[in-house]
N, CA, C and O of each residue as an XYZ file, in Angstrom:
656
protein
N      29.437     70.075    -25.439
C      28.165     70.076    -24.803
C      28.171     69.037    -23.702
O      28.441     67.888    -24.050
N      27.946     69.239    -22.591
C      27.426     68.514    -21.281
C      26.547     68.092    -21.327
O      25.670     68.875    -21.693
N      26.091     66.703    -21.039
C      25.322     66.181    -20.968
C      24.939     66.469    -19.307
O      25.870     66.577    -18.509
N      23.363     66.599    -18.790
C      23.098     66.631    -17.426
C      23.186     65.276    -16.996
O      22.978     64.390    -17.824
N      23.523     64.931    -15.568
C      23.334     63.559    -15.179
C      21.634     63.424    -14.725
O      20.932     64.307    -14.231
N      21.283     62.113    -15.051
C      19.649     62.475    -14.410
C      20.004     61.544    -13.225
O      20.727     60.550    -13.164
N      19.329     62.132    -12.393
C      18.913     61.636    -10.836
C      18.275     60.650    -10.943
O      17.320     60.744    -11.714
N      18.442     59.605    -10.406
C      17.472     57.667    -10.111
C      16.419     58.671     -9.226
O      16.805     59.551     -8.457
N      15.001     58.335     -9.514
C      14.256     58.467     -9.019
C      14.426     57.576     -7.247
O      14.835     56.427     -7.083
N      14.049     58.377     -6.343
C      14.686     57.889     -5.137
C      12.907     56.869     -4.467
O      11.879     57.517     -4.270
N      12.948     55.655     -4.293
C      11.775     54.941     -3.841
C      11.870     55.067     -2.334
O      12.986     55.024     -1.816
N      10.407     55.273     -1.336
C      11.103     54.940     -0.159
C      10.900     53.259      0.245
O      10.503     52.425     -0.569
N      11.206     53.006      1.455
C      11.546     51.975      2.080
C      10.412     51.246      2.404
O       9.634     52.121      2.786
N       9.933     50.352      2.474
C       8.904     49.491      2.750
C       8.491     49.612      4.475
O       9.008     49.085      5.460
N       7.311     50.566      4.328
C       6.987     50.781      5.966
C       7.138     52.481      6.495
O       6.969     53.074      7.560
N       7.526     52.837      5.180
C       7.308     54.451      5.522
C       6.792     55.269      5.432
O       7.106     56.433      5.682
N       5.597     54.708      4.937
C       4.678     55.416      4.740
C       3.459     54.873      4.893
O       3.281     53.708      5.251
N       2.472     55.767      4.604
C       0.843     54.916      4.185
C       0.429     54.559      3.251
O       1.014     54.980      2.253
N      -0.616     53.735      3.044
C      -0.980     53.314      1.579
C      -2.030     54.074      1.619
O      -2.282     54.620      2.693
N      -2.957     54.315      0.402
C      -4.470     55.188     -0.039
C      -5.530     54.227      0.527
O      -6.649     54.687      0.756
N      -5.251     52.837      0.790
C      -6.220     51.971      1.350
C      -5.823     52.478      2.824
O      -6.956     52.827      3.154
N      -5.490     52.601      3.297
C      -5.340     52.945      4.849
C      -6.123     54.420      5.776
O      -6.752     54.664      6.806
N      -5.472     55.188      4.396
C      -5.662     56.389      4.810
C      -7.005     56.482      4.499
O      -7.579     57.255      5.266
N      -8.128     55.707      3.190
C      -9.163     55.394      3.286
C     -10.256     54.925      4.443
O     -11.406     55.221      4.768
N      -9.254     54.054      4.851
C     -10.134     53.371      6.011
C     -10.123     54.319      7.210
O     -11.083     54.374      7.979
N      -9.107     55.007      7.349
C      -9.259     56.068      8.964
C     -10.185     57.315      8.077
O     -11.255     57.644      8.589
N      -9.955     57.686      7.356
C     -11.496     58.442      6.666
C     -12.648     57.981      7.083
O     -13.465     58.622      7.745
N     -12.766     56.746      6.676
C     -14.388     56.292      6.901
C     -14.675     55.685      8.374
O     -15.830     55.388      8.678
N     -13.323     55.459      9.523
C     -13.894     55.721     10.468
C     -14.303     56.682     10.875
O     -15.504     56.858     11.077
N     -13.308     57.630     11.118
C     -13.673     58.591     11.724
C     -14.920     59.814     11.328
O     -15.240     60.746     12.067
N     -15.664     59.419      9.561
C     -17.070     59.054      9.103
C     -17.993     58.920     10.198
O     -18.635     59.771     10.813
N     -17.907     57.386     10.336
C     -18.679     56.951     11.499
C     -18.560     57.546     12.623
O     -19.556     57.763     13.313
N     -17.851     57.759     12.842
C     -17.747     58.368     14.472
C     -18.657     59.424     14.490
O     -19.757     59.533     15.032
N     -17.767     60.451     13.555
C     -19.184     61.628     13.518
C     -20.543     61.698     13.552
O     -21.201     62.362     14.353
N     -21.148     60.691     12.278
C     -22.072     60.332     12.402
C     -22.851     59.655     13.092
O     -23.933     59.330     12.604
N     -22.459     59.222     14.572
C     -23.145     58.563     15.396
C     -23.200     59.354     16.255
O     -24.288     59.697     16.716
N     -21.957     59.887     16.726
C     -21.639     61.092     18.153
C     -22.448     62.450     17.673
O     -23.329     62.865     18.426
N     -22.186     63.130     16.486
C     -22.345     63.914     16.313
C     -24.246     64.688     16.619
O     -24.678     65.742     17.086
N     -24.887     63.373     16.009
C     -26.416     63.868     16.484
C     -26.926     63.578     18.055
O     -28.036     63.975     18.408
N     -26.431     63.176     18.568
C     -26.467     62.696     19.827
C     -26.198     63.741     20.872
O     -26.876     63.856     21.893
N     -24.739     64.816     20.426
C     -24.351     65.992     21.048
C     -25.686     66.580     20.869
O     -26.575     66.621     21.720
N     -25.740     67.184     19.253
C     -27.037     67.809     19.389
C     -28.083     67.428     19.298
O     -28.810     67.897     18.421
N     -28.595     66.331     20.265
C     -29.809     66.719     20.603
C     -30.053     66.565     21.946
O     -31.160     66.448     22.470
N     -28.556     66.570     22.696
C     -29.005     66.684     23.860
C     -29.544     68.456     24.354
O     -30.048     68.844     25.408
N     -29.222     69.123     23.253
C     -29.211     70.906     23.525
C     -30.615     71.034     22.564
O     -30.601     72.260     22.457
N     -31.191     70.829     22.194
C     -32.484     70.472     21.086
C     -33.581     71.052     22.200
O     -34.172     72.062     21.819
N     -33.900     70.606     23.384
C     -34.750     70.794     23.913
C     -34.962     72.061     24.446
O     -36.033     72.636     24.639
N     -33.580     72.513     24.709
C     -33.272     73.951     25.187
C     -33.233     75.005     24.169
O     -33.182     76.175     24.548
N     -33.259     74.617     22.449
C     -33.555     75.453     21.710
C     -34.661     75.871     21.159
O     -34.814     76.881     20.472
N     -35.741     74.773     21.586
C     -36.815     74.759     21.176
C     -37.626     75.147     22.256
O     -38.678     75.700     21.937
N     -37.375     74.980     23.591
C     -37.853     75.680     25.120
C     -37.868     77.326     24.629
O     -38.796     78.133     24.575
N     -36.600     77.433     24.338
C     -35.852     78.828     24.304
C     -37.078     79.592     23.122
O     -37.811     80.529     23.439
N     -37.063     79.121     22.151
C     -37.225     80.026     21.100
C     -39.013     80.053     21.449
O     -39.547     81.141     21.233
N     -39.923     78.916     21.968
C     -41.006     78.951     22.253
C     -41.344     79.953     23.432
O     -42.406     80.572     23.489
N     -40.368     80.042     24.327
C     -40.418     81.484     25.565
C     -40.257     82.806     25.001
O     -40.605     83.899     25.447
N     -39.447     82.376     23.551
C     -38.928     83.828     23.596
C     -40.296     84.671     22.040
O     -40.452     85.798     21.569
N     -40.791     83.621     21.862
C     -42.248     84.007     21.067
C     -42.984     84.263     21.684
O     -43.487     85.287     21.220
N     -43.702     83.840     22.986
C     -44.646     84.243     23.925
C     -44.180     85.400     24.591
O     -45.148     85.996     25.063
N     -43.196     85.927     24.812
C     -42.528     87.250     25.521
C     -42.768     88.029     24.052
O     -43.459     89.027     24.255
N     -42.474     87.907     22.888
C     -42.722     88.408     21.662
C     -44.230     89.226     21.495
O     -44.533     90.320     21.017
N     -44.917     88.253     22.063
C     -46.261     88.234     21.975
C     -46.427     89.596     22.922
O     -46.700     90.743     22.571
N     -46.135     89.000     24.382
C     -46.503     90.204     25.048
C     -46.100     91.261     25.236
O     -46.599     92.043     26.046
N     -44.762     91.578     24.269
C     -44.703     93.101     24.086
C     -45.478     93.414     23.212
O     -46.273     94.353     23.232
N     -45.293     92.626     22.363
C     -46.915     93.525     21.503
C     -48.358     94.001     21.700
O     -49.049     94.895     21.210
N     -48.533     93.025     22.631
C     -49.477     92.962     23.528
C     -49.393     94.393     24.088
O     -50.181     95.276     23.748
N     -48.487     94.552     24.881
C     -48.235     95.995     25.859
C     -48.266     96.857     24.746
O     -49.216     97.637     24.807
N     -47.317     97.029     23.418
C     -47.234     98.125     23.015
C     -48.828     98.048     22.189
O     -49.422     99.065     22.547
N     -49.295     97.624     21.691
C     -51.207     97.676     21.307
C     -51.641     98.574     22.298
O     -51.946     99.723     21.977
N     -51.727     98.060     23.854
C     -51.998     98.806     24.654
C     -51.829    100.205     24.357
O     -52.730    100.977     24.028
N     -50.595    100.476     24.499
C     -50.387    102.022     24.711
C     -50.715    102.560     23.211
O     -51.704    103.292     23.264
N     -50.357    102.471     22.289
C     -50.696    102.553     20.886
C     -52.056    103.253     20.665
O     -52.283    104.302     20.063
N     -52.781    102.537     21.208
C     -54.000    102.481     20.872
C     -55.061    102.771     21.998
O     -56.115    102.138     22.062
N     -54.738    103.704     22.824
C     -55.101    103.725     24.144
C     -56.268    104.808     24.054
O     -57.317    104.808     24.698
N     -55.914    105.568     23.269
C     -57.338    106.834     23.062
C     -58.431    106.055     22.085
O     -59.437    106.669     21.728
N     -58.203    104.667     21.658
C     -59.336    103.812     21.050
C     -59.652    103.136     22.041
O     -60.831    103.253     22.375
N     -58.956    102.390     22.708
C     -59.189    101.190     23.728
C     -58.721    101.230     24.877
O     -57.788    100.466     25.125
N     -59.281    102.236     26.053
C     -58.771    102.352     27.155
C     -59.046    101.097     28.060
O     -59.047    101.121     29.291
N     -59.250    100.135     27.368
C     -59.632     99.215     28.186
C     -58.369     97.850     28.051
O     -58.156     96.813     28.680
N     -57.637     98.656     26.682
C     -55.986     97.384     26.875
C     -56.533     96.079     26.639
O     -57.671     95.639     26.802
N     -55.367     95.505     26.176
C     -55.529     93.902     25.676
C     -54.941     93.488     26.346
O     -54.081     94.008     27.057
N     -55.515     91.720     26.213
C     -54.945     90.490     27.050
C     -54.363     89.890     26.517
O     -54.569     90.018     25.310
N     -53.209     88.787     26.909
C     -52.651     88.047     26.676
C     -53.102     86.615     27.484
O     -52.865     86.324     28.657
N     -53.828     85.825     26.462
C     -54.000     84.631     27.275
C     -53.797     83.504     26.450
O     -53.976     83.414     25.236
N     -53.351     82.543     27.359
C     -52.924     81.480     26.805
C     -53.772     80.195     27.125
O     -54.387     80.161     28.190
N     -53.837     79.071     26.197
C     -54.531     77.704     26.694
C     -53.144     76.515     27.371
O     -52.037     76.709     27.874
N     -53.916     75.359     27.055
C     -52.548     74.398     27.537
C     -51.244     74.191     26.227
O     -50.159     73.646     26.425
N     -51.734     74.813     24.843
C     -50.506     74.982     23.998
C     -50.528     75.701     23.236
O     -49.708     75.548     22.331
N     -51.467     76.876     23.168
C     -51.372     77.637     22.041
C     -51.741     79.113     23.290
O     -52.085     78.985     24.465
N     -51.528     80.366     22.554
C     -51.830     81.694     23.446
C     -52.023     82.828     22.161
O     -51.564     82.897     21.021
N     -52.724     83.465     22.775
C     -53.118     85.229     21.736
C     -53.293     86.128     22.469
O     -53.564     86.038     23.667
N     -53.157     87.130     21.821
C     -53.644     88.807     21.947
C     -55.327     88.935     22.052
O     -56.048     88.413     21.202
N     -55.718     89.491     22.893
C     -57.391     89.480     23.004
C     -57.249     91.042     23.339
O     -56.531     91.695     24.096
N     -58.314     91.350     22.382
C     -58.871     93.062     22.659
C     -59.818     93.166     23.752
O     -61.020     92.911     23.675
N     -59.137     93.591     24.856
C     -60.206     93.872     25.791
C     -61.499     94.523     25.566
O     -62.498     94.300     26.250
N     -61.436     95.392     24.513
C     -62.430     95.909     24.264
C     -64.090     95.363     23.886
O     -65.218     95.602     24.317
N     -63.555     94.610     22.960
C     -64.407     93.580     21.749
C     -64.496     92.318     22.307
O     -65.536     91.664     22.235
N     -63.141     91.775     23.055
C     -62.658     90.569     22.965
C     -62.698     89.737     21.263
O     -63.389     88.787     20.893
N     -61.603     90.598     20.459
C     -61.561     89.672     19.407
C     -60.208     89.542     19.500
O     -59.633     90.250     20.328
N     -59.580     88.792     18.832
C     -58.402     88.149     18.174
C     -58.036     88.060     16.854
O     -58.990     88.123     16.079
N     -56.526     87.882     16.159
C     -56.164     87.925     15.232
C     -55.765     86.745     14.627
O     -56.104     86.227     13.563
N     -54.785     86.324     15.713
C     -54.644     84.823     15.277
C     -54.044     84.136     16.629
O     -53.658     84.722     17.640
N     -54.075     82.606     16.350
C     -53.768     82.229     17.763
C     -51.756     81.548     17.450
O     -51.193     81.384     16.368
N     -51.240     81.338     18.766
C     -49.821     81.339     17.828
C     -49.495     79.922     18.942
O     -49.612     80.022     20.163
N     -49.311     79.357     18.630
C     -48.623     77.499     19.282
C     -46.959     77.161     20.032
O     -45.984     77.082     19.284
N     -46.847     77.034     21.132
C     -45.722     76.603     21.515
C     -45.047     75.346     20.750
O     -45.904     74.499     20.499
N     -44.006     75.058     20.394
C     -43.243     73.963     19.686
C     -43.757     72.481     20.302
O     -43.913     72.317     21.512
N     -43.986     71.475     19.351
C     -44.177     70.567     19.680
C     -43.880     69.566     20.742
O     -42.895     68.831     20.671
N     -44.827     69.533     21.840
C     -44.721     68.439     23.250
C     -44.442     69.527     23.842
O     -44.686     69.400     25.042
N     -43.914     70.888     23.501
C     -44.103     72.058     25.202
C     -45.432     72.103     24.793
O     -46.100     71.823     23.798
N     -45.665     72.829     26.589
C     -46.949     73.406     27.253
C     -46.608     74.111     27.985
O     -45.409     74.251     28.225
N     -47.688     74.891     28.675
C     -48.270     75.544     29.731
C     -48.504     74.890     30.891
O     -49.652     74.446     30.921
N     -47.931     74.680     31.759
C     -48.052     74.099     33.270
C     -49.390     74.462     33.227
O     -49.947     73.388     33.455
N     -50.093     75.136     33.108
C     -51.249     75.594     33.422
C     -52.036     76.302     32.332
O     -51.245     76.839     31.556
N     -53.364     76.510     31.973
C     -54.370     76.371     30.832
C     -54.619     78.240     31.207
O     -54.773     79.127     30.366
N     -54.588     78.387     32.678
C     -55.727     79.764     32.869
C     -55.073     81.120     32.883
O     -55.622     82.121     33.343
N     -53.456     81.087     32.169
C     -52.685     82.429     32.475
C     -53.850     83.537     31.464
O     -54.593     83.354     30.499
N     -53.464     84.752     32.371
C     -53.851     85.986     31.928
C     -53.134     87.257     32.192
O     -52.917     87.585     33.358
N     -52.836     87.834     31.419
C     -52.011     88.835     31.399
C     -52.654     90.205     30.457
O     -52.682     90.437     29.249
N     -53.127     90.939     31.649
C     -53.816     92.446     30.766
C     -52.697     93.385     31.038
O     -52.008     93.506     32.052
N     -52.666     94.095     29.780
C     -51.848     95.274     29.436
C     -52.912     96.400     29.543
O     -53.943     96.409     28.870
N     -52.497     97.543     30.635
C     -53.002     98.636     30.876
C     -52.866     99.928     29.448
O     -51.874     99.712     28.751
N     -53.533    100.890     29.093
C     -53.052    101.828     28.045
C     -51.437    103.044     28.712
O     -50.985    104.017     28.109
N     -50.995    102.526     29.959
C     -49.800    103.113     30.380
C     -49.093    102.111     30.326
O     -48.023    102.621     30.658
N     -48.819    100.809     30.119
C     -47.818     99.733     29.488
C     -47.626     99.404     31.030
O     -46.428     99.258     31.274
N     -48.537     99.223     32.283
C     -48.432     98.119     33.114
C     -49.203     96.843     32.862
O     -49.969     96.771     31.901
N     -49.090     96.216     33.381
C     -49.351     94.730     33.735
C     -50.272     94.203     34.631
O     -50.398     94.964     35.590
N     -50.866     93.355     34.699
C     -52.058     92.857     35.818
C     -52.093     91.396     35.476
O     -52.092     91.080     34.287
N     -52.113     90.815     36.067
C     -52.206     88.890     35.690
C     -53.446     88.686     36.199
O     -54.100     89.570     36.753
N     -53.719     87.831     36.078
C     -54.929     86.957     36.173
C     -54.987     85.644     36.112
O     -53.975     85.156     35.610
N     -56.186     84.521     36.594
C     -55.410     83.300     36.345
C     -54.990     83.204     37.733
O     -53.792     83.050     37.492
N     -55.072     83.171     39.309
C     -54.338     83.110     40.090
C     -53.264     83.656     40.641
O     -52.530     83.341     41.578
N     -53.311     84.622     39.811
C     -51.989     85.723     40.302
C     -50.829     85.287     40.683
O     -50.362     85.262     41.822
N     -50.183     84.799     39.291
C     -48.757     83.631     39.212
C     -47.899     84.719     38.625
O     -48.120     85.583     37.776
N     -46.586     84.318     39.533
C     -45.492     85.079     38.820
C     -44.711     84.842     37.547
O     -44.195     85.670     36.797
N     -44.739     83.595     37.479
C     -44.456     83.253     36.059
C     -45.448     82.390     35.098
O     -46.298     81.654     35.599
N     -45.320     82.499     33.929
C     -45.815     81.201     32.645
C     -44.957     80.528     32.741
O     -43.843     80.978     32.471
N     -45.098     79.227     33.146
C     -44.119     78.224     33.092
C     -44.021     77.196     31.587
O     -44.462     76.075     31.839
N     -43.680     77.298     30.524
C     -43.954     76.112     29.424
C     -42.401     75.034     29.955
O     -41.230     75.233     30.276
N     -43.367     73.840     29.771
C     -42.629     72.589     29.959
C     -42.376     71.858     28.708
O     -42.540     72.338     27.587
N     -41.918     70.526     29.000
C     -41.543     69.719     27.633
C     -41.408     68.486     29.277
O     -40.240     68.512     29.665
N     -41.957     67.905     29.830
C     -41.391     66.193     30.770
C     -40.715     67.613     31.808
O     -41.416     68.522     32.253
N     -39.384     67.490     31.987
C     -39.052     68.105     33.705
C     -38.107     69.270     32.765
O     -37.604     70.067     33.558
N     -37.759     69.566     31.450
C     -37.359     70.688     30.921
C     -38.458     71.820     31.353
O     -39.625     71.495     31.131
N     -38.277     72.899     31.847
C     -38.552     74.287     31.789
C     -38.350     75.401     31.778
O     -37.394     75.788     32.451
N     -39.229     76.497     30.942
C     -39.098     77.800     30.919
C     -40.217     78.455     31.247
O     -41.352     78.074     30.960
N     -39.723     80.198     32.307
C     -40.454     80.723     32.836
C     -40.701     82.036     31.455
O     -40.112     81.959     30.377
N     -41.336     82.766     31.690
C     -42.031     83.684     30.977
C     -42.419     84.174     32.532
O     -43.093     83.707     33.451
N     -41.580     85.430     32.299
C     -41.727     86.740     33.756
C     -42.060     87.597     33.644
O     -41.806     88.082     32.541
N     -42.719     88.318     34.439
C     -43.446     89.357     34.226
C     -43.272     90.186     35.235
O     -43.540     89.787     36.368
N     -42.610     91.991     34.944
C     -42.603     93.077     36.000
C     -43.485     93.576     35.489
O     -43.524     93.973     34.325
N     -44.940     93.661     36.892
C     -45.988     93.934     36.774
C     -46.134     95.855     36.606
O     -47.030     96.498     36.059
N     -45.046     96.280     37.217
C     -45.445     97.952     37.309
C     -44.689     98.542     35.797
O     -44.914     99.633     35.274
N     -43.936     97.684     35.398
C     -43.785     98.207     33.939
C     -44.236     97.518     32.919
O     -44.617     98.154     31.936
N     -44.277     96.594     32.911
C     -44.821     95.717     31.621
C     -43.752     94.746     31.303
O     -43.993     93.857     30.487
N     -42.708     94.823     31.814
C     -41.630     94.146     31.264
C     -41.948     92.690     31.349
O     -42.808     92.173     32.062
N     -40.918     91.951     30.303
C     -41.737     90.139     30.154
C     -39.715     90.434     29.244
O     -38.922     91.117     28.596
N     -40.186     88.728     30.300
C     -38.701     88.099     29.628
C     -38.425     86.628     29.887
O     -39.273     86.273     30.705
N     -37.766     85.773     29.626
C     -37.760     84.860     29.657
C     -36.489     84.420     30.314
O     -35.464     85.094     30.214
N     -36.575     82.570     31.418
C     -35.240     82.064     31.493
C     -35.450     80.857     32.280
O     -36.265     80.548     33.149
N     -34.550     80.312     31.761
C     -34.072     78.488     31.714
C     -34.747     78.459     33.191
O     -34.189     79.234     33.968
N     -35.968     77.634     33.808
C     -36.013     76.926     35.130
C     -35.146     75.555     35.924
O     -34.818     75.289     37.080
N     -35.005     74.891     34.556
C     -34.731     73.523     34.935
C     -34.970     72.397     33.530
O     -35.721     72.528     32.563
N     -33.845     71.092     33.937
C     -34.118     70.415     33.060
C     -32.503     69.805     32.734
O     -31.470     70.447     32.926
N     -32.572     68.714     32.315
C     -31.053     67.695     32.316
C     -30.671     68.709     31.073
O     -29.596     68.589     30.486
């Protein structure tokens, strides 16, 4: 019977490696790093998601707005409005002038302006009011978004004006 030879466990050399304290410590920098850089990236894009999604609720609004219109046009040939204050906007029944509920732009946007109006015809055109402005402008300081409007179809859409 043969005995196997056993192999000396082989150590390495002093300096060839890392220790678990080391590799610890570049863990918990690079921890920190994230955690400082990381919210900072996003929130420089924060303003533009919250611009964004507040344009793209008020365009929300006024297709519904338009499609009520046509919907409902052998009840209310007289079409609903879309009007807005300096931070909140609704659906108004031309008819009645009632409302359902009123719906709020995201906190610190606005309305450049208090007096937009936007009537939806029962053929899904458009008519503004309010000064006869081509866009709703909502701000946040020098961030903005337009809310557009093609008056011979009804169409409404939204896009970035400006802003760091």
């Amino acid at each position: 019977m043969t005995r196997l030879a056993r192999a000396r466990p082989r150590f390495r050399r002093a300096g060839a490696g890392i220790t678990l304290i080391e590799l610890l410590a570049v863990v918990v920098v690079f921890g920190l790093i994230a955690a400082i850089a990381l919210p900072r990236l996003a929130g420089a894009d924060l303003w533009m998601v919250e611009g964004e999604a507040s344009a793209r609720k008020v365009v929300a609004t006024a297709w519904l707005a338009r499609r009520m219109a046509i919907e409902n046009a052998a009840d209310n040939p007289t079409g609903y409005l879309l009007t807005c204050t300096q931070r909140s906007y609704r659906i108004l029944n031309a008819k009645n002038w009632t409302y359902d509920e009123e719906a709020f732009l995201a906190d610190g946007w606005q309305f450049d302006r208090s007096d937009y109006v936007v009537a939806f015809d029962p053929y899904g055109g458009a008519t503004r009011g309010g000064g006869l402005v081509d866009d709703m402008i909502i701000r946040k300081g020098e961030n903005r978004w337009a809310v557009r409007l093609e008056s011979a179809t009804g169409h409404v859409w939204c896009e970035r004006k400006g802003g760091s």
